[in-house]
VOVO-257672 format. One line per field, with one value per residue (C-alpha): x, y, z; residue in three letters. Coordinates in nm, 4 decimals. Last residue first. Example, Ala and Ser with C-alpha at 12.3 -4.5 7.8 and 13.67 -1.06 7.14 Angstrom:
<gunus>
X <- 1.3670|1.2300 $
Y <- -0.1060|-0.4500 $
Z <- 0.7140|0.7800 $
code <- SER|ALA $
</gunus>
This chain:
<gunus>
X <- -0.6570|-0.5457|-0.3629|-0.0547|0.2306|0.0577|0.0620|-0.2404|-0.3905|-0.5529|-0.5623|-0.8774|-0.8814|-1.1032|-0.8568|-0.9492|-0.8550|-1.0999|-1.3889|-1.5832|-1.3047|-1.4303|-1.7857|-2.0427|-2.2654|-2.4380|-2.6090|-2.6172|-2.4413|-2.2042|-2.0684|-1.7030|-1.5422|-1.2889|-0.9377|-0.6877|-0.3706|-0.3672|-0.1213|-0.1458|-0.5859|-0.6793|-0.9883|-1.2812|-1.5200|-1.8007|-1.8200|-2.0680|-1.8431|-1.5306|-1.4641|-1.3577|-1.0339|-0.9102|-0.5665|-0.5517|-0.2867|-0.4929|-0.4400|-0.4095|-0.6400|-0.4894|-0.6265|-0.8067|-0.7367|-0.9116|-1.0083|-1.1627|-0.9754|-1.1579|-0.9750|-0.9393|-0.7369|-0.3781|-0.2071|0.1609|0.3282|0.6571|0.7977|1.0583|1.1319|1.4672|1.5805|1.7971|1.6810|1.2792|1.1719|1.0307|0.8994|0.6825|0.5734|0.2215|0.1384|-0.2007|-0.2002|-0.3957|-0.2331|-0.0309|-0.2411|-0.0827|-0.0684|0.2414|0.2572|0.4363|0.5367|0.3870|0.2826|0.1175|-0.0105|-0.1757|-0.0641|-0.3244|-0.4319|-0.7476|-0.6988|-0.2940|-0.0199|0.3041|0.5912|0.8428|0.7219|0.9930|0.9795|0.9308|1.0201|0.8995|1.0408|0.8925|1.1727|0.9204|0.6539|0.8682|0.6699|0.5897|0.4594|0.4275|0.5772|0.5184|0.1624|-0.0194|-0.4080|-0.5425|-0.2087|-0.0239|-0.0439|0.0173|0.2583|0.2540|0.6001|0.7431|0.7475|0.3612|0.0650|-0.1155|-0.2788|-0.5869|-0.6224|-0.8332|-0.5559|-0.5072|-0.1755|0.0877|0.4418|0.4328|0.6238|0.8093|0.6340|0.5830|0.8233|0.6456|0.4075|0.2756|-0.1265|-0.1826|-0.3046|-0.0515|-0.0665|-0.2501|0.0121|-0.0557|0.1316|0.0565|0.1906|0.2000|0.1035|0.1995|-0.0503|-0.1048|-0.5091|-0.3411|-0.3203|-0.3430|-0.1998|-0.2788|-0.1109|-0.2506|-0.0051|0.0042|0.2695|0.4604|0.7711|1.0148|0.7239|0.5319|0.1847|0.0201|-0.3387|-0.3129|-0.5146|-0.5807|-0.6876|-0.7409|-1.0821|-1.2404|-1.1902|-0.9549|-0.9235|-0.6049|-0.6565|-0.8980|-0.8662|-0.9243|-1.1694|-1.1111|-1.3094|-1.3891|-1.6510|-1.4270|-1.5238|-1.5909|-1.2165|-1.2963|-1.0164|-1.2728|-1.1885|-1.2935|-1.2704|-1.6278|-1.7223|-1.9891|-1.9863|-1.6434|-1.5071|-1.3839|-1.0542|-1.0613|-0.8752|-0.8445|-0.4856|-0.4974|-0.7955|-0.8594|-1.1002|-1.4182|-1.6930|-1.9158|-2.2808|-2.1781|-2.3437|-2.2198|-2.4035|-2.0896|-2.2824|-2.1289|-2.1053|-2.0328|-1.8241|-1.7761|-1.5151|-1.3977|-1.3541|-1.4107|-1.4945|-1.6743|-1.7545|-2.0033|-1.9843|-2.3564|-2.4176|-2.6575|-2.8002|-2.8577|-3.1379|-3.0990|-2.7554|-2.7048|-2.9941|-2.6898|-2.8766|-3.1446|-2.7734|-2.7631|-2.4155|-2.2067|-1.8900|-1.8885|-2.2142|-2.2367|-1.9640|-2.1680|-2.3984|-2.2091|-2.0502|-2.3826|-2.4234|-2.7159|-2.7931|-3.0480|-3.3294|-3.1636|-3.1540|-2.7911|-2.6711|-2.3203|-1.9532|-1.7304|-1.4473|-1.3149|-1.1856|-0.8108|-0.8990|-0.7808|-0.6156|-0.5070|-0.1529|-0.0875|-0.1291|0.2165|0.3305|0.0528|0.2631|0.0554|-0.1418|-0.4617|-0.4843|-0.4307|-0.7702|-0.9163|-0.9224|-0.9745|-1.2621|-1.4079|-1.4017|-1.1955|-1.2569|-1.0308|-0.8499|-0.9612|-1.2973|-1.3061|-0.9438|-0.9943|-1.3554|-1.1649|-0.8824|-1.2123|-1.3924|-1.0362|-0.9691|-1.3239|-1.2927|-0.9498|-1.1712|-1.4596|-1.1991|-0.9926|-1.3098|-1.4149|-1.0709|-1.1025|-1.4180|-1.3099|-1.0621|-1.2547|-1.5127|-1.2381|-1.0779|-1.4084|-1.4715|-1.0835|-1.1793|-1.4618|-1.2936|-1.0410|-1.2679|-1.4489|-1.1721|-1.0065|-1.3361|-1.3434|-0.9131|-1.1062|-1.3661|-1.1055|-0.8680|-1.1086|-1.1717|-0.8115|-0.8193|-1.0935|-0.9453|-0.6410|-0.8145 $
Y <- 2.7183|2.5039|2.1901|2.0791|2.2082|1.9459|1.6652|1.5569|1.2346|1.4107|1.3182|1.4486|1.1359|0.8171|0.5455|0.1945|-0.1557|-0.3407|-0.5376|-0.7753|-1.0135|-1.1843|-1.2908|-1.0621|-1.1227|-0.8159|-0.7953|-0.4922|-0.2234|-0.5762|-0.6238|-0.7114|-1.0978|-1.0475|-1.2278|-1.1377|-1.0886|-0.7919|-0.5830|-0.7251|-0.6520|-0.9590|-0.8396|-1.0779|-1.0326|-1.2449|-1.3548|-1.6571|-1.9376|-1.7720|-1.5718|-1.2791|-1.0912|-0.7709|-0.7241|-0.4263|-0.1909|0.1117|0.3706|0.1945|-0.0843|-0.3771|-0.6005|-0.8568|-1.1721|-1.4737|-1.6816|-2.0336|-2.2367|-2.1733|-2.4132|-2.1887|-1.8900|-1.9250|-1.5864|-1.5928|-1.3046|-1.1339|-1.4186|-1.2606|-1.2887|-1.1969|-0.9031|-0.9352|-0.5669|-0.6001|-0.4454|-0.5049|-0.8399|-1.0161|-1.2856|-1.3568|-1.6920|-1.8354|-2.1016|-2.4542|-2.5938|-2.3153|-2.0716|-1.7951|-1.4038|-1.2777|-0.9375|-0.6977|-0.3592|-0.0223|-0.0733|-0.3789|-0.4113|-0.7918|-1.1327|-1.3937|-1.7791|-1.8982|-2.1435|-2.2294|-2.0203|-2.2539|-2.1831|-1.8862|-1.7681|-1.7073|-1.4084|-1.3911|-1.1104|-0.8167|-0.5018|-0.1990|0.0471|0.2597|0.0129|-0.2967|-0.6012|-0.8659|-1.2588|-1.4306|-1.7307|-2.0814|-2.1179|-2.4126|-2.2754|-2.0387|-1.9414|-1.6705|-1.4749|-1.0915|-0.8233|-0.4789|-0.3142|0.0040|-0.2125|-0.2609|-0.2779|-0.5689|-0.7482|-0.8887|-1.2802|-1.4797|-1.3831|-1.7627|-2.0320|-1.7445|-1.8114|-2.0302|-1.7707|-1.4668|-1.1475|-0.8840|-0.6343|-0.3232|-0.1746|0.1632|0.3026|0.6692|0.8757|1.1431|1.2360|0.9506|0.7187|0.3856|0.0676|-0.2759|-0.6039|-0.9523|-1.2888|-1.6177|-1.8694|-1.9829|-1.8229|-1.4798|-1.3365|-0.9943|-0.7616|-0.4174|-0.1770|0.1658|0.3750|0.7077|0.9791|1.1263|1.0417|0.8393|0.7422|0.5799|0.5489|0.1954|0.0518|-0.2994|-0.5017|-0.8366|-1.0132|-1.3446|-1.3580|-1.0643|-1.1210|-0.9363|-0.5863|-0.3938|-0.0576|0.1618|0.5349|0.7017|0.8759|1.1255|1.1898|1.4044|1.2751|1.5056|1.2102|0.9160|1.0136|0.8818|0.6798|0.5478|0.2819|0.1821|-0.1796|-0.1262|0.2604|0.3336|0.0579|0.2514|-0.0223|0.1304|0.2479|0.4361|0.7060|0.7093|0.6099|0.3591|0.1063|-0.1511|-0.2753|-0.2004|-0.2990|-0.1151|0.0473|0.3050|0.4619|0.7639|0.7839|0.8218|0.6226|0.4521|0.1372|0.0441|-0.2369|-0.2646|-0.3984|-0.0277|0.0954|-0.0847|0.1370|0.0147|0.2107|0.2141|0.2083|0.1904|-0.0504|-0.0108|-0.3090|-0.2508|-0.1137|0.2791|0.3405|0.1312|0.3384|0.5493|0.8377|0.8780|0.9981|1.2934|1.3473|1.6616|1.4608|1.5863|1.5462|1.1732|1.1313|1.2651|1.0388|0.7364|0.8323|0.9059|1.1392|1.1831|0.8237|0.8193|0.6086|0.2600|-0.0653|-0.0009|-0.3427|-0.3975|-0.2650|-0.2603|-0.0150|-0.1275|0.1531|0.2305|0.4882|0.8189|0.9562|1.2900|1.2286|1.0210|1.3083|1.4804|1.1532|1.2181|1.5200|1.8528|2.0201|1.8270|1.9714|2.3582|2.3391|2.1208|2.3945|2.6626|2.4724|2.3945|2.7708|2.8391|2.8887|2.9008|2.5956|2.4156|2.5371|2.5162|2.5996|2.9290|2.9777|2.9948|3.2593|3.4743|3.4579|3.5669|3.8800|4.0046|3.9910|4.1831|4.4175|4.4763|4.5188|4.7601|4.9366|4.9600|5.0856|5.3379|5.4649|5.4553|5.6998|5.9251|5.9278|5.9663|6.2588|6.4340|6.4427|6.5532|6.7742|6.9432|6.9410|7.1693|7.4074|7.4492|7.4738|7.6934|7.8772|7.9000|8.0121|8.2865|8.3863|8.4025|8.6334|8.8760|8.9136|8.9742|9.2189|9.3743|9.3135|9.4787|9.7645 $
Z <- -1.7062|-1.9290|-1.8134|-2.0699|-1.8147|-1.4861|-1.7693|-1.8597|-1.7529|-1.4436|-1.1054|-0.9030|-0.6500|-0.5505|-0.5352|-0.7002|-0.7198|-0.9421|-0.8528|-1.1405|-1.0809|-0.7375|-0.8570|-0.7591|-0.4815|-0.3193|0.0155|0.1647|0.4138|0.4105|0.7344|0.6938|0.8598|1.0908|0.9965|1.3193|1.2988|1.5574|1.3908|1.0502|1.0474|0.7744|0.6216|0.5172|0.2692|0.1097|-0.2287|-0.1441|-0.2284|-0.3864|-0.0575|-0.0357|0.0948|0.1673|0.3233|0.5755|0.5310|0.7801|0.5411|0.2057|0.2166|0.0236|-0.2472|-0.3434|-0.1574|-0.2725|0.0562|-0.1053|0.1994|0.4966|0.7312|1.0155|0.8201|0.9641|0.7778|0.7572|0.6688|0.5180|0.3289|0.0621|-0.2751|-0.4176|-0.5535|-0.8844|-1.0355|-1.0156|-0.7537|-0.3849|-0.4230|-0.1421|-0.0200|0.1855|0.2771|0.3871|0.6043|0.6874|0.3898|0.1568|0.0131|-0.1995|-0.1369|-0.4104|-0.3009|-0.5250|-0.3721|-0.3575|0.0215|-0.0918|-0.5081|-0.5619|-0.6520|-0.6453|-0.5085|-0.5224|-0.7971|-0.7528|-0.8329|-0.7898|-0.5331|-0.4641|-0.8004|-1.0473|-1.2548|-1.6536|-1.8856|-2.0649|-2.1874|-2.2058|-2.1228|-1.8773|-1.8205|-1.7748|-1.8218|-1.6168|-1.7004|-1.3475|-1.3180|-1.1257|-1.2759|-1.1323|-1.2459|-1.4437|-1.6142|-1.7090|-1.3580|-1.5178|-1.3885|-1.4796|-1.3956|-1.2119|-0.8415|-0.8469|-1.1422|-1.1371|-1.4880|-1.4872|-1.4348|-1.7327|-2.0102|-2.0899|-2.1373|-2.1650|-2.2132|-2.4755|-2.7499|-2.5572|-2.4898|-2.7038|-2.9051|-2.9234|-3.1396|-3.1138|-3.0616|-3.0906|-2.8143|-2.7670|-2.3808|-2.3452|-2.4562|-2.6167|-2.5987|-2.8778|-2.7671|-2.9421|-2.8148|-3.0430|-3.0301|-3.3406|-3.3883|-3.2360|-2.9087|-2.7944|-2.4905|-2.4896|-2.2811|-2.1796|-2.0676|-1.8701|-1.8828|-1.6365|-1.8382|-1.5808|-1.3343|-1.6086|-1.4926|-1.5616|-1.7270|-1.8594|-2.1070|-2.1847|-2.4842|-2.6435|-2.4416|-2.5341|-2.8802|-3.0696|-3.3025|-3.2780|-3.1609|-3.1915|-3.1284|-2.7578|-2.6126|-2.3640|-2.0111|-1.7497|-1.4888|-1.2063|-0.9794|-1.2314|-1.3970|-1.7529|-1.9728|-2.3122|-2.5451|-2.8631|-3.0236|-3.1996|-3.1359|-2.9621|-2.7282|-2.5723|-2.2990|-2.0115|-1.8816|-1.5581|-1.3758|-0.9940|-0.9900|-1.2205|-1.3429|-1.5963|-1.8720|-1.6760|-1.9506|-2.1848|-2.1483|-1.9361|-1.5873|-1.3899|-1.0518|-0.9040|-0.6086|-0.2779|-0.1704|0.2360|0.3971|0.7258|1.0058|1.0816|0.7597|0.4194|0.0825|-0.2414|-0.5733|-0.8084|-1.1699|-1.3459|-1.6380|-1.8842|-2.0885|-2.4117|-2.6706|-2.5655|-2.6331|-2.9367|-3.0948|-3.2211|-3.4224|-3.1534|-2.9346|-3.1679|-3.2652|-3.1970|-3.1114|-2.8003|-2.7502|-2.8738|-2.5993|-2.3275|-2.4231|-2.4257|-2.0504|-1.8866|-1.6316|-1.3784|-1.3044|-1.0182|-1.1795|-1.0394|-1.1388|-1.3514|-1.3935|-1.2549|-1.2132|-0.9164|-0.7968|-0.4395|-0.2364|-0.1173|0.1510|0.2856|0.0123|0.0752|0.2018|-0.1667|-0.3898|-0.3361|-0.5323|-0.8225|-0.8830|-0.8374|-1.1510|-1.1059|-0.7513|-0.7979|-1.1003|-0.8508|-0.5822|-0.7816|-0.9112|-0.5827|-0.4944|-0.1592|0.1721|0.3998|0.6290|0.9309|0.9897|1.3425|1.4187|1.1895|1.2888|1.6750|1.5333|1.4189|1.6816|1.8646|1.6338|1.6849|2.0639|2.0095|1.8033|2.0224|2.3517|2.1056|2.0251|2.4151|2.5173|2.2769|2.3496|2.7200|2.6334|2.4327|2.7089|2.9552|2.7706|2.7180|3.1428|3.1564|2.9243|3.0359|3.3834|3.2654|3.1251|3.4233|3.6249|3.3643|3.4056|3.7425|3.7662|3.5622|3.7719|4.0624|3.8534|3.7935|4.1595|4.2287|4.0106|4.1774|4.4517|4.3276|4.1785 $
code <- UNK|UNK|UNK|UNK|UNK|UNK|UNK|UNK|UNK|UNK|UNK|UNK|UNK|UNK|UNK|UNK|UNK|UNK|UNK|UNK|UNK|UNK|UNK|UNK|UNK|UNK|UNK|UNK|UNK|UNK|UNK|UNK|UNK|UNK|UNK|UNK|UNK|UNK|UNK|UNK|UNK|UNK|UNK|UNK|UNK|UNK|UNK|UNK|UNK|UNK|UNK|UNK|UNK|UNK|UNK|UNK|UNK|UNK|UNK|UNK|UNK|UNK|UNK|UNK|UNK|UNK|UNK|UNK|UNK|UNK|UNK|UNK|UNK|UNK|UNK|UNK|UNK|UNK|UNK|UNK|UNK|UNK|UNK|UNK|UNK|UNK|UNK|UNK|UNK|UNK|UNK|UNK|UNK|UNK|UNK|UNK|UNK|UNK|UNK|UNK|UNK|UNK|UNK|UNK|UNK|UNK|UNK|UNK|UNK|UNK|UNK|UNK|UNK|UNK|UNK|UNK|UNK|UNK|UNK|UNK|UNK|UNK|UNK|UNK|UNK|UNK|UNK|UNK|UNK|UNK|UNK|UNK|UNK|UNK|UNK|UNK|UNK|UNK|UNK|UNK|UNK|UNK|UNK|UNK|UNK|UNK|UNK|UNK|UNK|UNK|UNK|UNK|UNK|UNK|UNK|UNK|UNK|UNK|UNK|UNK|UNK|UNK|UNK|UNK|UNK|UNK|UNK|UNK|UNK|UNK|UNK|UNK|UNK|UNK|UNK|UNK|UNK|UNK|UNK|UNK|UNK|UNK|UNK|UNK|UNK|UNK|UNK|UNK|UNK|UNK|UNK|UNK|UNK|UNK|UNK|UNK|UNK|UNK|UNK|UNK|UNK|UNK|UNK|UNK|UNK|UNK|UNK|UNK|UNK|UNK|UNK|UNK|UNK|UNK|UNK|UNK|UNK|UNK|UNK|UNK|UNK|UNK|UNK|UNK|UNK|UNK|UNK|UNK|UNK|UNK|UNK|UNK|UNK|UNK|UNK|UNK|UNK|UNK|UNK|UNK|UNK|UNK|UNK|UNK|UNK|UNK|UNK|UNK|UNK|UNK|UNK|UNK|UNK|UNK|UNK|UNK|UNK|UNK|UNK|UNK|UNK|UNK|UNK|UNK|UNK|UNK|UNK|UNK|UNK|UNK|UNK|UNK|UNK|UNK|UNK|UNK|UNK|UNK|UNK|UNK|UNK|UNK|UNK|UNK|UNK|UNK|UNK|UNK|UNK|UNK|UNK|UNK|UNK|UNK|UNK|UNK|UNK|UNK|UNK|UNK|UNK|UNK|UNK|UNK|UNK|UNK|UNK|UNK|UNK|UNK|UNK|UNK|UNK|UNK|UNK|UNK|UNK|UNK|UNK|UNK|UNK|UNK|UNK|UNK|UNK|UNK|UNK|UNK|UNK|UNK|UNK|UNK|UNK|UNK|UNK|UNK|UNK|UNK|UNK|UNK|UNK|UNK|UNK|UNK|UNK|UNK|UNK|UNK|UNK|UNK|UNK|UNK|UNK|UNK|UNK|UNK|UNK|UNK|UNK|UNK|UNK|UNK|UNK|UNK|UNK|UNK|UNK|UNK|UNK|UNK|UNK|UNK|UNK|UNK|UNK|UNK|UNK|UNK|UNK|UNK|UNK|UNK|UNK|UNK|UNK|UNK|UNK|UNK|UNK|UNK|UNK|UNK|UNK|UNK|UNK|UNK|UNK|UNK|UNK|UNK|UNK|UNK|UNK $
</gunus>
């Protein structure tokens, strides 16, 4: 019996062995399932980490994105602008023109664009833009086209002529291509009229000035918001101050400033755009034929030829300061330089020359005047461009967007 018994137990102790060694041989396949799902997933974890460096940030719908973009300040704006571009206007020779501003219009308004022949007898324009990098110049395509003229430009938003309407105006954002027309205003030639495009920082609001003179002489001032689009009188500028409108206004330092005269002006003519109140400034000495004042850094540049040299002043606002000489440029004896404007990024000064219209930039760090390579040849005279960002700002009010 014990034998026996102890027989017994031997066949069992071989089937906990047996047992036992199942297990273990289970165990490691369980465990080395594990370790190869954790392996797969940490492997996972890191493709996904690198797509994340790679691709920079997630996807998102480009609405959703525009819809979160038109509703931040236009100050939070500024760290995605990578260039100050050049907006120009000019005959449309091309077939590529997928949007056009009358016609979108004449939808709108639920008119049949054969009911305006307007649109099909003139001249279309297309608006193209301009960008300098690296010693070239290259245009690019909204491949929006128009039939009236640039008026003005801020912040990515234009003001254009509407043909549709005599003394209409249109404010279109060429990337987004929305657009509102606005009423008519006083009526004028285009030569006894200027007008102005400016953001008030205290309201938010945009404001489209208009400027007008009459048969005496006497210059009178109408404002109107785009948030309410309805023109208002204001008190104008003082008698004699202006001798032509030929120079479009600049908008720096919380003012638009205008050069009165076409030649041996020593004011400029600048008016408040929150209070809207005009007055006169001193010029540190007279505005010749090539000389300008442009938008620097936020800040008024007055950029005015002085012999061999070309002298830069500036204004930094408008409560008792002074101006001040912040560069002299020696430009080799070409005197026709007009300066434009000035990149935003890299604060290069463009230039071009009233001979050929050309373009130079001035580099501040190096001083040196390089002349751009044109992608192609294109002469227009110096006030058909217009200072320009490429941006999805809205004239609403981040509360007024729908979503």
């Amino acid at each position: 019996m014990t034998w026996s018994f102890a027989l017994s137990s031997h066949s069992d102790n071989n089937n906990f062995m047996q047992n036992f060694l199942m297990a273990r041989s289970t165990g490691n396949n369980n465990t080395n399932l594990l370790r190869l799902v954790e392996e797969r997933a940490l492997s996972k974890k890191v493709e996904e980490e690198q797509k994340k460096q790679e691709i920079g940030v997630p996807y998102f719908h480009k609405d959703c994105i525009s819809n979160i973009l038109i509703r931040l300040p236009l100050q939070s704006l500024s760290s995605t602008r990578f260039l100050k571009v050049c907006l120009r206007h000019q005959l449309d020779q091309s077939n590529q023109i997928t949007f056009s501003v009358e016609a979108s219009l004449l939808q709108q308004n639920s008119f049949s664009i054969f009911d305006h022949p307007i649109t099909n007898s003139m001249s279309k324009f297309c608006i193209q833009f301009m960008y300098f990098k690296e010693g070239k110049s290259k245009s690019e395509e909204y491949k929006v086209s128009c039939l009236g003229n640039i008026r003005a430009t801020c912040n990515g938003l234009v003001l254009l002529d509407n043909r549709l309407k005599k003394g209409g105006l249109v404010v279109i954002n060429p990337v987004t291509r929305k657009m509102v027309a606005l009423p008519v205003g006083t009526l004028y030639p285009p030569h006894d009229e200027s007008y102005g495009f400016a953001l008030s920082e205290a309201t938010g609001e945009y404001k489209v000035v208009h400027l007008f003179r009459d048969s005496l002489g006497y210059i009178s001032c109408e404002i109107l918001n785009l948030g309410t689009r309805f023109w208002r009188g204001v008190n104008g500028p003082s008698f004699g101050l202006f001798g032509w409108f030929g120079y479009k206004p600049v908008s720096a330092i919380g003012a638009l400033h205008w050069i009165p005269e076409i030649d041996a002006s020593e004011y400029i003519v600048s008016m408040e755009v929150d209070h809207e109140r005009f007055q006169t400034i001193l010029l540190p000495t007279a505005c010749r034929t090539y000389d300008r004042i442009i938008e620097k850094d936020g800040f008024l540049c007055f950029v005015t030829h002085e012999g061999l040299n070309i002298d830069i002043w500036v204004l930094k606002s408008l409560s008792g300061d002074f101006w001040t000489k912040h560069h002299s440029i020696t430009k080799g004896g070409i005197i026709d330089m007009v300066p434009l404007f000035s990149l935003r990024m890299s604060e290069d000064m463009i230039f071009t020359r009233d001979e050929d219209g050309s373009f130079y930039t001035y580099d501040f760090t190096l001083e040196v005047m390089t002349k751009v390579e044109p992608e192609k040849e294109c002469f227009l005279p110096s006030d058909s461009y217009f200072p320009h960002v490429n941006s999805l700002i809205s004239w609403e009010k981040s509360w007024d967007v729908c979503d």
